[in-house]
Chimera marker file (.cmm) of the C-alpha trace (Angstrom):
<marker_set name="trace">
<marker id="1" x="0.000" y="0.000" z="0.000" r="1" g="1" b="0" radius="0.5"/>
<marker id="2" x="1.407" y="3.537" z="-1.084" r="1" g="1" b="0" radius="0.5"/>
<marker id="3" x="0.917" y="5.974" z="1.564" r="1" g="1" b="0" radius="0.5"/>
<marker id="4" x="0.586" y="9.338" z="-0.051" r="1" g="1" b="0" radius="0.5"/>
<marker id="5" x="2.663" y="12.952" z="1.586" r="1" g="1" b="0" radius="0.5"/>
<marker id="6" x="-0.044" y="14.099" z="3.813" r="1" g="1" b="0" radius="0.5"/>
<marker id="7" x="-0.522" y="10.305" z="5.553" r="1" g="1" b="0" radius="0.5"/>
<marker id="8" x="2.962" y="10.177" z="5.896" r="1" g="1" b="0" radius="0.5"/>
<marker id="9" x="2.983" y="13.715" z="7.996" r="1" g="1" b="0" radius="0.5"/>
<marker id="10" x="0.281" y="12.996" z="9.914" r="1" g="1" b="0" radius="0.5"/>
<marker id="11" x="2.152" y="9.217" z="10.970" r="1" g="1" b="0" radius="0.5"/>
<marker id="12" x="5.487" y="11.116" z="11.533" r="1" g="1" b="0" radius="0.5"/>
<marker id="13" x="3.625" y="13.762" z="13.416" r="1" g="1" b="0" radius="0.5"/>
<marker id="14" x="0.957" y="11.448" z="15.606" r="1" g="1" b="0" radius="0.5"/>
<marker id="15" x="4.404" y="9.483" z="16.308" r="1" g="1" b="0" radius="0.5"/>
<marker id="16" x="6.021" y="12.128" z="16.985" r="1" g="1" b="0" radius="0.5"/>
<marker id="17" x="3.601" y="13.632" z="19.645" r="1" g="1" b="0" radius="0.5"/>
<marker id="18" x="3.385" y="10.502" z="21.372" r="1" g="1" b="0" radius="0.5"/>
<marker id="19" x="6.980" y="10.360" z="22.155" r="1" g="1" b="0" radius="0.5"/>
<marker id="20" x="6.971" y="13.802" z="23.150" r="1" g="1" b="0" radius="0.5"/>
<marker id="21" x="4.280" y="13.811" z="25.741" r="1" g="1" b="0" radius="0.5"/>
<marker id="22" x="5.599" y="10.309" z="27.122" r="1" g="1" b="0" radius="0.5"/>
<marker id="23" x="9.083" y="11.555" z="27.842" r="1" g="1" b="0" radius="0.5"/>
<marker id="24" x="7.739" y="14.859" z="29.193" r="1" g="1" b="0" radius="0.5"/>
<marker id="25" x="5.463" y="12.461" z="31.366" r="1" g="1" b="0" radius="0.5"/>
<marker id="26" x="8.286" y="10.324" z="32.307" r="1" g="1" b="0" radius="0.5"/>
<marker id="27" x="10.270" y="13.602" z="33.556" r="1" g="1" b="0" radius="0.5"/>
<marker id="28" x="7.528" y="15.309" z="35.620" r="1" g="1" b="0" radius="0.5"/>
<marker id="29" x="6.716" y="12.309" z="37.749" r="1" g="1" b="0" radius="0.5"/>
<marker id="30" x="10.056" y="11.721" z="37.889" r="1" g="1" b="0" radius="0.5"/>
<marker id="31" x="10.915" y="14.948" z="39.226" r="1" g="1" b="0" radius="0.5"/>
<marker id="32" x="7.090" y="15.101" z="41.364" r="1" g="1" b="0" radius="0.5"/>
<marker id="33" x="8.109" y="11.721" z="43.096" r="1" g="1" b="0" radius="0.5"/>
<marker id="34" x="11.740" y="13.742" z="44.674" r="1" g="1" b="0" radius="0.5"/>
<marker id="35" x="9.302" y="17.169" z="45.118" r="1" g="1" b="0" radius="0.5"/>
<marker id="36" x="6.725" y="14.322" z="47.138" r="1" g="1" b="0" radius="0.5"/>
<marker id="37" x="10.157" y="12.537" z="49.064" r="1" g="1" b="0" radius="0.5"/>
<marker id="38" x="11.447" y="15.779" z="49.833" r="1" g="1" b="0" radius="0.5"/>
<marker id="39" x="8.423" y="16.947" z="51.434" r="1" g="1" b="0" radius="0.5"/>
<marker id="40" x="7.868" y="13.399" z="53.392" r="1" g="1" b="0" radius="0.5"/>
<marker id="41" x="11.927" y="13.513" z="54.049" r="1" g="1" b="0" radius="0.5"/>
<marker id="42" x="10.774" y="17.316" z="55.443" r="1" g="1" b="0" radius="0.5"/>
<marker id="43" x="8.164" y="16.317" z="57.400" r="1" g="1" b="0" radius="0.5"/>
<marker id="44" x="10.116" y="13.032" z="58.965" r="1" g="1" b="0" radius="0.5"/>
<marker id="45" x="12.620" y="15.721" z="60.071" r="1" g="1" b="0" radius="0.5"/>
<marker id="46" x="9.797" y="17.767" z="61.491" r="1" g="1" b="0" radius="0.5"/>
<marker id="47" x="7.971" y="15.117" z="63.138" r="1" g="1" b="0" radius="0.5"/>
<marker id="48" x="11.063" y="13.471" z="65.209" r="1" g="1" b="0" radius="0.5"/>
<marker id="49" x="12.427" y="16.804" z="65.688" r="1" g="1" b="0" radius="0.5"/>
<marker id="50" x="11.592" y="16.554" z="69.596" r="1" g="1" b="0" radius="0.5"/>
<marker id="51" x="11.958" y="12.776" z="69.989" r="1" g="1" b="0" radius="0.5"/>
<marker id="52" x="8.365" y="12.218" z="70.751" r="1" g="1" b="0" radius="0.5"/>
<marker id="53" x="6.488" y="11.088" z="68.131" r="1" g="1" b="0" radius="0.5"/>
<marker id="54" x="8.403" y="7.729" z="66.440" r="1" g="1" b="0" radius="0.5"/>
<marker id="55" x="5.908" y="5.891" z="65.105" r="1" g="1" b="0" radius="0.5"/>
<marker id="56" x="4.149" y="8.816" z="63.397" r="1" g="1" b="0" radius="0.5"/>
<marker id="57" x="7.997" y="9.247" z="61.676" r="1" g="1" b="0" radius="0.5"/>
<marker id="58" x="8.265" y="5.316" z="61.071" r="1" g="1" b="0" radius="0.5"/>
<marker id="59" x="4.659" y="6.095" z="58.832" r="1" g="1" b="0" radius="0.5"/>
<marker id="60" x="6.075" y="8.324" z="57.229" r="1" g="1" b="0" radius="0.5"/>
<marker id="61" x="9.307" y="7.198" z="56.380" r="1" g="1" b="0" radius="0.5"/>
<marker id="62" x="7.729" y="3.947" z="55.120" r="1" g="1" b="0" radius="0.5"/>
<marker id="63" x="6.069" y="6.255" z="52.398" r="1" g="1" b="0" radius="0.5"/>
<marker id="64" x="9.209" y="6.679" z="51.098" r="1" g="1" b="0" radius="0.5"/>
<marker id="65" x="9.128" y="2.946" z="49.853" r="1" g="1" b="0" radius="0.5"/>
<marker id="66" x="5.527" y="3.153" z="48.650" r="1" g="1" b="0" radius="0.5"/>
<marker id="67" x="6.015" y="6.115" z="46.540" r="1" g="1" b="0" radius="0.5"/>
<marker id="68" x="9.422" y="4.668" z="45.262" r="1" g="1" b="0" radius="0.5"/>
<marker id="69" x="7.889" y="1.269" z="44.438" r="1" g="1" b="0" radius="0.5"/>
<marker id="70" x="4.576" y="3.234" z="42.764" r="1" g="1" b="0" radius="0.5"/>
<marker id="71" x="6.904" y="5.537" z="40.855" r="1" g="1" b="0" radius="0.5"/>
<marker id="72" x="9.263" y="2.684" z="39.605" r="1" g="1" b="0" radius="0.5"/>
<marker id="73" x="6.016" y="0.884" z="37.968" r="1" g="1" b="0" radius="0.5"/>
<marker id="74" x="5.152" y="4.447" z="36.886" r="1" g="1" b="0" radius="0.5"/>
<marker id="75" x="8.209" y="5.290" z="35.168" r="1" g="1" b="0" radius="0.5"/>
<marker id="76" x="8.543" y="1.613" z="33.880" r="1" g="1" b="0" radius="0.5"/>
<marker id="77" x="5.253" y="2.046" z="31.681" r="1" g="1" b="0" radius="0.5"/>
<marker id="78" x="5.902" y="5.261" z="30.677" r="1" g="1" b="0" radius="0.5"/>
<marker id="79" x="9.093" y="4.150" z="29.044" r="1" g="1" b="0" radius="0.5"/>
<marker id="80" x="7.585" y="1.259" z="27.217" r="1" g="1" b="0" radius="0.5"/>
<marker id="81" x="5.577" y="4.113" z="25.888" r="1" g="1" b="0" radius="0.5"/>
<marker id="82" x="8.406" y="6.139" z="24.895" r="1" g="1" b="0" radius="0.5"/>
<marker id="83" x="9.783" y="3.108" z="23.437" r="1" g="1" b="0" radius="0.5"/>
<marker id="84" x="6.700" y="2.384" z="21.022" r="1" g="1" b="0" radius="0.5"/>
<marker id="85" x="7.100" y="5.793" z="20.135" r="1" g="1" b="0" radius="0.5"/>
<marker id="86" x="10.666" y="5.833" z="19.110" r="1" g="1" b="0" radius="0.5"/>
<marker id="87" x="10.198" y="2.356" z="17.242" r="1" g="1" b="0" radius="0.5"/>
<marker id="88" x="7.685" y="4.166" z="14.900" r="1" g="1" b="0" radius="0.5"/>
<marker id="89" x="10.053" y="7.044" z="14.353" r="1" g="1" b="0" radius="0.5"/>
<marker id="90" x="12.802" y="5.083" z="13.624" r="1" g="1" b="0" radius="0.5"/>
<marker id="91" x="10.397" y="2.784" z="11.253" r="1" g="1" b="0" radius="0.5"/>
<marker id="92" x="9.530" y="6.228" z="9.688" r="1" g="1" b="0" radius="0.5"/>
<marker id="93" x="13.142" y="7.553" z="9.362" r="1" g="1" b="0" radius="0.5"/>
<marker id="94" x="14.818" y="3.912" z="7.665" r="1" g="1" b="0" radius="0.5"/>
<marker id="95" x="11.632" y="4.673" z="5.114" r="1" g="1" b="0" radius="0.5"/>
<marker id="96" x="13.779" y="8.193" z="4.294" r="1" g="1" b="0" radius="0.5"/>
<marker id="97" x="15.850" y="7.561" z="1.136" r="1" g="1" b="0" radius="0.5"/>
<marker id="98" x="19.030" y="9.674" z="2.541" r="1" g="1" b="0" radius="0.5"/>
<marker id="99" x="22.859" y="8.777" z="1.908" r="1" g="1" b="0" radius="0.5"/>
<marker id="100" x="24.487" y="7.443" z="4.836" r="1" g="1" b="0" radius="0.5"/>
<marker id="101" x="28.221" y="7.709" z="6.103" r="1" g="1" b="0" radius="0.5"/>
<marker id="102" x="29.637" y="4.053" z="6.005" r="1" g="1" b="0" radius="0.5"/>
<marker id="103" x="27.086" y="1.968" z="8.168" r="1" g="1" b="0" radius="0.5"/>
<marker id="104" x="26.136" y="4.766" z="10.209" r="1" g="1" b="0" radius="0.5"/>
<marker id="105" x="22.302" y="6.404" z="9.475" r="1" g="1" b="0" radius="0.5"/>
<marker id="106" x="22.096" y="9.994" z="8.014" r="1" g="1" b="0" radius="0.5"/>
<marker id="107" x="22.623" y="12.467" z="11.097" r="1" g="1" b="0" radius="0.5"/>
<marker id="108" x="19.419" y="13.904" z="10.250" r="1" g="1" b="0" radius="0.5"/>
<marker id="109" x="17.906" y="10.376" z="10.993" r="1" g="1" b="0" radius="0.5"/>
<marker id="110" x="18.188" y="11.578" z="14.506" r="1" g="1" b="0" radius="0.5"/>
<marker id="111" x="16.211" y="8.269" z="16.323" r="1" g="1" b="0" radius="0.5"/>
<marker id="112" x="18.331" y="5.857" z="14.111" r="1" g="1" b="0" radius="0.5"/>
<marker id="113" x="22.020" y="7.852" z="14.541" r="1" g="1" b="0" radius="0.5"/>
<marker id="114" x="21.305" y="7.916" z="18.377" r="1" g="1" b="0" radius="0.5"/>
<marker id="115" x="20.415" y="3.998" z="18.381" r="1" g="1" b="0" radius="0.5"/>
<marker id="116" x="23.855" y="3.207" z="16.566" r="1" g="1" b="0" radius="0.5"/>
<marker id="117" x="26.002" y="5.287" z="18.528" r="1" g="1" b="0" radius="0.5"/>
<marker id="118" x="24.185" y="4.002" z="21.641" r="1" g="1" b="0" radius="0.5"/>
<marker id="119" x="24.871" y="0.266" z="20.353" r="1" g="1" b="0" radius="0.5"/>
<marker id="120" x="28.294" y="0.810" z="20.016" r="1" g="1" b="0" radius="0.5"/>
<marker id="121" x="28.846" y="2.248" z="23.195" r="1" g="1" b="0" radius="0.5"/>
<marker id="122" x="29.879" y="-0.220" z="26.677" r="1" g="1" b="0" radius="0.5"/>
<marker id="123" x="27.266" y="-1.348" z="28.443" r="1" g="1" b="0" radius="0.5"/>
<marker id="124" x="26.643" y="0.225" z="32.028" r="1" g="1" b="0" radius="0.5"/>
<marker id="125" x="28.321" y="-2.310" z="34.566" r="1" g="1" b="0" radius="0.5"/>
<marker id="126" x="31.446" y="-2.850" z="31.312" r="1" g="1" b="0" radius="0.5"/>
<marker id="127" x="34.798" y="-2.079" z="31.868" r="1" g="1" b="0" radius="0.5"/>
<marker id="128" x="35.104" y="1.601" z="32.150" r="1" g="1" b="0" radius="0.5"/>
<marker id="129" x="32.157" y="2.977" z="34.390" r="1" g="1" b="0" radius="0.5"/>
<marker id="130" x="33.168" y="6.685" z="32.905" r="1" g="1" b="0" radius="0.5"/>
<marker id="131" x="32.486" y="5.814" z="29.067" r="1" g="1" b="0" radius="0.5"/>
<marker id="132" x="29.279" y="3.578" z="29.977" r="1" g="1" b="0" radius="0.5"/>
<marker id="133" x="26.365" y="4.196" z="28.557" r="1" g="1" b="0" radius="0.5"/>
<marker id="134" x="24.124" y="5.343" z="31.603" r="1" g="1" b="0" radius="0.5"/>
<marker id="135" x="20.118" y="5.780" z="30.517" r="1" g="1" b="0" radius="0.5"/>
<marker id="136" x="17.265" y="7.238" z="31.729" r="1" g="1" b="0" radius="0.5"/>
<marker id="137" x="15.853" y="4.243" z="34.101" r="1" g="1" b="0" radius="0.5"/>
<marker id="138" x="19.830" y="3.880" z="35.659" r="1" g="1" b="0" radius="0.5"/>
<marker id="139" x="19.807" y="6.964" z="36.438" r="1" g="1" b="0" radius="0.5"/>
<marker id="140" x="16.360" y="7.141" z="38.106" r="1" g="1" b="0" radius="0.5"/>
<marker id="141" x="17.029" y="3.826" z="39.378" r="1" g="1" b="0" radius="0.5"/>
<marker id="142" x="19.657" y="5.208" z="41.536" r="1" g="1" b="0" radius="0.5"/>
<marker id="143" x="17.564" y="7.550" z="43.257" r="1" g="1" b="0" radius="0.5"/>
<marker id="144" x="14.593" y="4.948" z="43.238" r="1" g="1" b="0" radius="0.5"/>
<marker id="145" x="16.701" y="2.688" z="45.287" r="1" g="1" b="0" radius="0.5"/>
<marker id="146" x="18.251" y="4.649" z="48.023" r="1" g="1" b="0" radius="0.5"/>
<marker id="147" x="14.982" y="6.181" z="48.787" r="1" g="1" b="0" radius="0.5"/>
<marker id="148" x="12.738" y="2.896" z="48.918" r="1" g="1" b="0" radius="0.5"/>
<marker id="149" x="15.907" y="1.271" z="51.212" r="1" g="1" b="0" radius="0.5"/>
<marker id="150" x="16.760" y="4.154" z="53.378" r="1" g="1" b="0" radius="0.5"/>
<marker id="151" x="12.942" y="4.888" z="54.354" r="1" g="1" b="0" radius="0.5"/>
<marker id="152" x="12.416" y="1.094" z="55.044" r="1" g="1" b="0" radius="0.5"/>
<marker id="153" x="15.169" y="0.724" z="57.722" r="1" g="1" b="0" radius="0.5"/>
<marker id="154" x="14.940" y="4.094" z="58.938" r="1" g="1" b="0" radius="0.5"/>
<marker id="155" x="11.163" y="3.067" z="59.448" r="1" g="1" b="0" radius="0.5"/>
<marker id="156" x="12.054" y="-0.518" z="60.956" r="1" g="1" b="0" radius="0.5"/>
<marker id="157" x="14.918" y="1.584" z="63.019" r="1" g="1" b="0" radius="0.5"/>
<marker id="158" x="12.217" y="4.170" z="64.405" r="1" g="1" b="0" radius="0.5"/>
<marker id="159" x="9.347" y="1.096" z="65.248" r="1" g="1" b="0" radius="0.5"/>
<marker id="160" x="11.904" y="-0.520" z="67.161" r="1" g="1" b="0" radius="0.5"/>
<marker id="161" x="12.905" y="2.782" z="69.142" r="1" g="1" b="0" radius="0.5"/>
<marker id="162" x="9.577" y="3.267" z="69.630" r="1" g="1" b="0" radius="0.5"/>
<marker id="163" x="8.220" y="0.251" z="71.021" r="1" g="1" b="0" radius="0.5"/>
<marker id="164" x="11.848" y="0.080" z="73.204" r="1" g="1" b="0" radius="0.5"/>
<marker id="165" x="10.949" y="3.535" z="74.366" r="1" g="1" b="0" radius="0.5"/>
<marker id="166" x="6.627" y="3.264" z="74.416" r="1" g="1" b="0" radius="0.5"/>
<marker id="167" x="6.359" y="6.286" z="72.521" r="1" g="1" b="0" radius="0.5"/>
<marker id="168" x="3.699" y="4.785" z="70.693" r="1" g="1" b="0" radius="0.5"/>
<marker id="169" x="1.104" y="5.278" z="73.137" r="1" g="1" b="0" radius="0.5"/>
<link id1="1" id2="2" r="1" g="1" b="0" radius="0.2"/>
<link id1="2" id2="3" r="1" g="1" b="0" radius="0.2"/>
<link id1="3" id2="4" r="1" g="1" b="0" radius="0.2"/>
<link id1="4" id2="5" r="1" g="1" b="0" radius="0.2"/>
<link id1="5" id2="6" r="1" g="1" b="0" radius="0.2"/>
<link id1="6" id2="7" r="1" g="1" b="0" radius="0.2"/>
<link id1="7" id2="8" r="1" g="1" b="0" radius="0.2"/>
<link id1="8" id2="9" r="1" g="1" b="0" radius="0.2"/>
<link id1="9" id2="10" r="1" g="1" b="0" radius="0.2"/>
<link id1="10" id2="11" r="1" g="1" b="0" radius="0.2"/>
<link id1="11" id2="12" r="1" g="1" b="0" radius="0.2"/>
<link id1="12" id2="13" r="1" g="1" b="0" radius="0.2"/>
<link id1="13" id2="14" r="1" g="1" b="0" radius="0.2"/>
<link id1="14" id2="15" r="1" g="1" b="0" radius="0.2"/>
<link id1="15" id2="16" r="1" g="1" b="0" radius="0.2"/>
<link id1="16" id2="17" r="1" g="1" b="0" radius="0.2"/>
<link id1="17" id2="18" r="1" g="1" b="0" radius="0.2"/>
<link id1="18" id2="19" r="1" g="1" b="0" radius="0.2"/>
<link id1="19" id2="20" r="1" g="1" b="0" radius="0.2"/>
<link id1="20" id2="21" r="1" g="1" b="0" radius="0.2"/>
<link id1="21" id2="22" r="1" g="1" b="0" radius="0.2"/>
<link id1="22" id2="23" r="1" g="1" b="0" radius="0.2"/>
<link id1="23" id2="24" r="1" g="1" b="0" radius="0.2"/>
<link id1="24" id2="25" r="1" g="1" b="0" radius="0.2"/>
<link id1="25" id2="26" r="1" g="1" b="0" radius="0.2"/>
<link id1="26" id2="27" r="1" g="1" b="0" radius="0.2"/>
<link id1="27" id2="28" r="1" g="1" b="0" radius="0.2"/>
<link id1="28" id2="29" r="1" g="1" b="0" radius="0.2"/>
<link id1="29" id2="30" r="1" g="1" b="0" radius="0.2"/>
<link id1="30" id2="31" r="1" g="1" b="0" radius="0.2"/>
<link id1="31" id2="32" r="1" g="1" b="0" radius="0.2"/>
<link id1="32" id2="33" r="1" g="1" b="0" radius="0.2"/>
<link id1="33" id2="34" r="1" g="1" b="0" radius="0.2"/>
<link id1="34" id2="35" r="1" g="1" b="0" radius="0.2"/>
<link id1="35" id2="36" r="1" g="1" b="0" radius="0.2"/>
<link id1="36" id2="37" r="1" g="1" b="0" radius="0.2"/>
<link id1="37" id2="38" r="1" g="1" b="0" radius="0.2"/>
<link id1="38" id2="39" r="1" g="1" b="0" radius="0.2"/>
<link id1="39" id2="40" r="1" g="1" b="0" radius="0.2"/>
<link id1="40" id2="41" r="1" g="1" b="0" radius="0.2"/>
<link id1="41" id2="42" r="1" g="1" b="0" radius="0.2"/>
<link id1="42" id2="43" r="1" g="1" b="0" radius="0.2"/>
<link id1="43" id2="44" r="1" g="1" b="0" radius="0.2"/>
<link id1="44" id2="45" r="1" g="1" b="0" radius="0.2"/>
<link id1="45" id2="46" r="1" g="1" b="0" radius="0.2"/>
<link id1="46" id2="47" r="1" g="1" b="0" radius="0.2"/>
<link id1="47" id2="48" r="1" g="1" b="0" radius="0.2"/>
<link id1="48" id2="49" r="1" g="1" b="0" radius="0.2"/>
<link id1="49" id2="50" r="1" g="1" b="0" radius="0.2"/>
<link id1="50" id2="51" r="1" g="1" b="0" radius="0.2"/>
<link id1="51" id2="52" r="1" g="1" b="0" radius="0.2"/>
<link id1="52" id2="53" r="1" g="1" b="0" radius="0.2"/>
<link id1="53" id2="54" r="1" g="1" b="0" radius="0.2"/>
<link id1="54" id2="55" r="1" g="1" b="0" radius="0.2"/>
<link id1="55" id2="56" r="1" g="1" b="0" radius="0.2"/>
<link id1="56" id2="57" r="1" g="1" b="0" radius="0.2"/>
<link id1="57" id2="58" r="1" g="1" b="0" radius="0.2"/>
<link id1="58" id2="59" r="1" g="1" b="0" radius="0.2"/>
<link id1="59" id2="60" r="1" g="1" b="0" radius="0.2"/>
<link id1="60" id2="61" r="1" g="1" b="0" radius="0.2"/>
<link id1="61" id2="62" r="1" g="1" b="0" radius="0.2"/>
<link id1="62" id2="63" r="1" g="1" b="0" radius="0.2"/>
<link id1="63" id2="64" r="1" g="1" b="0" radius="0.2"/>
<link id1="64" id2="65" r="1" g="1" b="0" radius="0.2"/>
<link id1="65" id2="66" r="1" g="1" b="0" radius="0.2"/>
<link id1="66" id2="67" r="1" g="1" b="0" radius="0.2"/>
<link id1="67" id2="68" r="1" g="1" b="0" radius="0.2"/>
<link id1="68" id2="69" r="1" g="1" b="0" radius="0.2"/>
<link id1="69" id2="70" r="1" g="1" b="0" radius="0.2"/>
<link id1="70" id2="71" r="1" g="1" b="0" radius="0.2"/>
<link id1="71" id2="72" r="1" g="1" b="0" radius="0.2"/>
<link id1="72" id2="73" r="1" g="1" b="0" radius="0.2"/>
<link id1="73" id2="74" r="1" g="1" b="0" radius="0.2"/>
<link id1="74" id2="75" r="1" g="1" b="0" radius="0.2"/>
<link id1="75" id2="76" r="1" g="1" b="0" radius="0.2"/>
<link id1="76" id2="77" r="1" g="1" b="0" radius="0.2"/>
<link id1="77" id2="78" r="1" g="1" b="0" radius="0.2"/>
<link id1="78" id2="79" r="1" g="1" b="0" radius="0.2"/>
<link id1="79" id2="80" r="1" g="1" b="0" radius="0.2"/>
<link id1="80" id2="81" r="1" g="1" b="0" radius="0.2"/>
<link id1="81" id2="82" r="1" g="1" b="0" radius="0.2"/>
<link id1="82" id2="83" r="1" g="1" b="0" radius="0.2"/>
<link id1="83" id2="84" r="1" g="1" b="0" radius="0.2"/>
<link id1="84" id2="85" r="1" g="1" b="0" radius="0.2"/>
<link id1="85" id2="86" r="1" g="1" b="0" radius="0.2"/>
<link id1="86" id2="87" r="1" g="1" b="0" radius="0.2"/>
<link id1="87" id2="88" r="1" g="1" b="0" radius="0.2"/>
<link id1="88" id2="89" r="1" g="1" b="0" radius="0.2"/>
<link id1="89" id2="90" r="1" g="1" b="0" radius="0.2"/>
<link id1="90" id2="91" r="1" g="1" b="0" radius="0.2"/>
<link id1="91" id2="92" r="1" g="1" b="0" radius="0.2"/>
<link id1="92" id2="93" r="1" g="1" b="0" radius="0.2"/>
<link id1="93" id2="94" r="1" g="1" b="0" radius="0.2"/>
<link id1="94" id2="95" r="1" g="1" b="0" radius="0.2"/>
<link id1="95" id2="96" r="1" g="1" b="0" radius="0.2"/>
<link id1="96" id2="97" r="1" g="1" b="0" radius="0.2"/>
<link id1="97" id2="98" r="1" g="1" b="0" radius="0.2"/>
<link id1="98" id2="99" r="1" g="1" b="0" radius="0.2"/>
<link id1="99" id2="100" r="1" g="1" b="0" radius="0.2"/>
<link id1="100" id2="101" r="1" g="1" b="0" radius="0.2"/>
<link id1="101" id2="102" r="1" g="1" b="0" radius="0.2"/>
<link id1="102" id2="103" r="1" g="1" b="0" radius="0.2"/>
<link id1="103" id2="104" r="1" g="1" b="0" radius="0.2"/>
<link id1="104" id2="105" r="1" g="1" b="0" radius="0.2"/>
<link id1="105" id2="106" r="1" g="1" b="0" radius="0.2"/>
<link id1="106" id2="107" r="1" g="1" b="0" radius="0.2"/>
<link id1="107" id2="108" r="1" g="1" b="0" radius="0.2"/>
<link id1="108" id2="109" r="1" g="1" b="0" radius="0.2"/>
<link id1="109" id2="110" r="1" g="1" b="0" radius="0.2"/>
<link id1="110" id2="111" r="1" g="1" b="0" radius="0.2"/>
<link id1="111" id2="112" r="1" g="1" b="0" radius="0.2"/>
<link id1="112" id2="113" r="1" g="1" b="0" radius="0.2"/>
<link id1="113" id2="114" r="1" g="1" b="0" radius="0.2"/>
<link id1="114" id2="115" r="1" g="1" b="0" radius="0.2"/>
<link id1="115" id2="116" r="1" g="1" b="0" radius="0.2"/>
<link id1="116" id2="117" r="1" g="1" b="0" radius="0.2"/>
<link id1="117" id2="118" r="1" g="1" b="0" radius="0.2"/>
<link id1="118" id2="119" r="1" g="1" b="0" radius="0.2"/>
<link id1="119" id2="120" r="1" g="1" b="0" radius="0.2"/>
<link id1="120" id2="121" r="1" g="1" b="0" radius="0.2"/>
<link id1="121" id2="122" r="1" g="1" b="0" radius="0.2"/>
<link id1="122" id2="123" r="1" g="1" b="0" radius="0.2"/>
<link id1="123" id2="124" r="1" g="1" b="0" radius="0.2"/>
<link id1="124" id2="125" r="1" g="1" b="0" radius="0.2"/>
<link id1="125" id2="126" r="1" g="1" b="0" radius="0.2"/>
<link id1="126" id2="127" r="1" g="1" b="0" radius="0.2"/>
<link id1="127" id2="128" r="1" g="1" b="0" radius="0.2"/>
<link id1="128" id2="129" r="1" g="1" b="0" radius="0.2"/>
<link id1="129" id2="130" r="1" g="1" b="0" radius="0.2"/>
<link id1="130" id2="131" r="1" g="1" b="0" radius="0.2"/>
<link id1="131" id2="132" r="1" g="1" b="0" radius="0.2"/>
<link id1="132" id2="133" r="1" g="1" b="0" radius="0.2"/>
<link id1="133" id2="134" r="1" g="1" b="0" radius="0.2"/>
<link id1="134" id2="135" r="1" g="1" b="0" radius="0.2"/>
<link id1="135" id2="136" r="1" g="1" b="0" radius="0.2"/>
<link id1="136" id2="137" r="1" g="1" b="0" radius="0.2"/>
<link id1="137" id2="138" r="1" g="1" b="0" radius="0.2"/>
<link id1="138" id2="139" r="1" g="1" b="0" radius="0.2"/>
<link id1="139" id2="140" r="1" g="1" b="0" radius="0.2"/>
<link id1="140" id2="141" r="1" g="1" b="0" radius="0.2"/>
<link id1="141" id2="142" r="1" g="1" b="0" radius="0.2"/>
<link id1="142" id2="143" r="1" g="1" b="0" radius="0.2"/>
<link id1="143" id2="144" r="1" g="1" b="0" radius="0.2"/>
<link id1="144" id2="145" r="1" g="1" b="0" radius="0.2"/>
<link id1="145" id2="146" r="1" g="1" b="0" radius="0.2"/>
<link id1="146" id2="147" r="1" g="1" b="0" radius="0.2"/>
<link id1="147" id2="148" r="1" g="1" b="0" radius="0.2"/>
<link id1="148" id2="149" r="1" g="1" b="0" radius="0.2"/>
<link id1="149" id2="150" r="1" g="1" b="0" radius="0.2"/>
<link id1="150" id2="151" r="1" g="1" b="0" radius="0.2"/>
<link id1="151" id2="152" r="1" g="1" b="0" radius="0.2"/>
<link id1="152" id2="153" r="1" g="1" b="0" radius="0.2"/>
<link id1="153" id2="154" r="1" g="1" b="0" radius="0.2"/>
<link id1="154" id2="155" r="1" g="1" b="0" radius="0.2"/>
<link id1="155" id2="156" r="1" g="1" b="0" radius="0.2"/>
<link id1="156" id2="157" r="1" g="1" b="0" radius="0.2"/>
<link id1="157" id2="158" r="1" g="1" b="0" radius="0.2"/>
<link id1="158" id2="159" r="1" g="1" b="0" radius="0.2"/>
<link id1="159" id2="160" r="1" g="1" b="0" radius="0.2"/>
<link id1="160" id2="161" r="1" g="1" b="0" radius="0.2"/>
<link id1="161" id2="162" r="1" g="1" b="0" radius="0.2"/>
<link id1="162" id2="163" r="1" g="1" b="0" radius="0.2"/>
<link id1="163" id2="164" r="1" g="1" b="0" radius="0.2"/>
<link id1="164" id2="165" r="1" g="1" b="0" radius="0.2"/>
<link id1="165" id2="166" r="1" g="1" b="0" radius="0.2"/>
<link id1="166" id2="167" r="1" g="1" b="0" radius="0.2"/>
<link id1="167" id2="168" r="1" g="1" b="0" radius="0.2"/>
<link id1="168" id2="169" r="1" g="1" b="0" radius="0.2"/>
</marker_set>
């Protein structure tokens, strides 16, 4: 089936918006999930500040988890999004009939170039940390991790006090 100019820019444009909003999505809960375990980290801070009230601080802090484990999922769907998205663009940009440099795609190919300079690249965890490829969900990742460990034994740490100490009643 031929698919005349104007198809083709609305296919290339309807792909192209979908990729857009999902890695704007992807960002903003990203970045609401460390405005959300900044505020809990805030209020954790605020609640033990007199020594008082530990298990109303272990409740908190096990939010921390929650929200890490609920924005993990979160950010693990929205990528698969992203990913759909980018296969159709780079389905669209292979159909371009544009000279290419050796093996390498036409720079203006932009979804295909970045795919085979990311392929040749180490794999994070190689040999040389510094020229490892690091993407989006390592990075996250990283902060998911700390955050969902550090508020679970901080909360474990701060039921035990309090139940040591009866400061739950």
């Amino acid at each position: 089936m031929e698919i005349d100019g104007e198809l083709k820019a609305v296919i290339q444009e309807h792909a192209w918006k979908s990729f857009s909003i999902h890695a704007d999505q992807r960002m903003k809960s990203f970045n609401f999930f460390v405005l959300l375990s900044t505020l809990v980290i805030g209020g954790l801070f605020t609640v033990l500040k007199d020594g008082r009230h530990l298990c109303v601080g272990a409740l908190l802090s096990m939010l921390l988890p929650f929200f890490s484990f609920v924005f993990w999922k979160l950010d693990g769907r929205n990528r698969q999004l992203v990913k759909h998205a980018e296969a159709a663009l780079m389905f669209i940009e292979s159909q371009w009939q544009l000279p290419s440099s050796g093996d390498a795609p036409h720079p203006v190919q932009i979804f295909l170039a970045e795919e085979y300079t990311s392929n040749r690249l180490p794999p994070f965890g190689g040999n040389s940390l510094l020229k490892a490829q690091l993407r989006y969900s390592h990075c996250f990742n990283a902060v998911f991790a700390p955050f969902c460990v550090g508020g679970f034994m901080v909360g474990i740490v701060l039921l035990v006090a309090a139940f040591m100490t009866t400061a739950c009643g």
